[in-house]
Phi, psi and omega in degrees: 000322179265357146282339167321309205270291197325300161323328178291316206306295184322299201306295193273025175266312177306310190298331148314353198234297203275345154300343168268019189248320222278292171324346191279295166348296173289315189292325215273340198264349148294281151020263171334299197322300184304326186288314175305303196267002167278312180280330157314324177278323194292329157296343190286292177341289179307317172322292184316283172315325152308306188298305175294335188279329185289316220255342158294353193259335193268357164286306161341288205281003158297319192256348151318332197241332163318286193310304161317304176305314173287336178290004184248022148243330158322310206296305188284086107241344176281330179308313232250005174256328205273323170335265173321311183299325194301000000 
C-alpha cells in the first residue's frame, strides 16, 4: 500500500513539474521576446544619439574654423591699416 500512495505521489509530482515546465517555457520566449525590442529600441536610441553628437562636433568645428578665419582677416587688415600708416 505504501508503494501505491508513494507512486501516485511521484507520478504527480513529475506531471506538476512538467505542467510547470511547459509555462515556463512560453513565458520564457515572450521574455525573449520583450528583452529582443527592449535591446532594439536602446541600439536605435544610441544610433540616434550618435548621429546628433557627430553632426554637433562638425558643426562646432565649422564655426571653430569661421571663427579662426575672421580673426585672421581682423589680424592682416590691422597689419595692412599699420602698415599704411608706418
Amino acid at each position: 500500500m505504501k508503494k501505491i500512495i508513494a507512486l501516485a505521489m511521484v507520478a504527480t509530482m513529475v506531471f506538476a513539474i512538467a505542467a510547470c515546465g511547459d509555462a515556463a517555457a512560453e513565458t520564457s520566449a515572450v521574455e525573449t521576446s520583450a528583452v529582443e525590442t527592449v535591446v532594439e529600441t536602446v541600439v536605435e536610441t544610441v544610433a540616434e544619439t550618435e548621429a546628433v553628437v557627430e553632426t554637433e562636433a562638425v558643426a562646432e568645428t565649422e564655426a571653430a574654423a569661421e571663427t579662426e578665419a575672421a580673426e585672421s582677416e581682423v589680424a592682416e587688415s590691422e597689419v595692412a591699416e599699420t602698415e599704411a600708416e608706418a
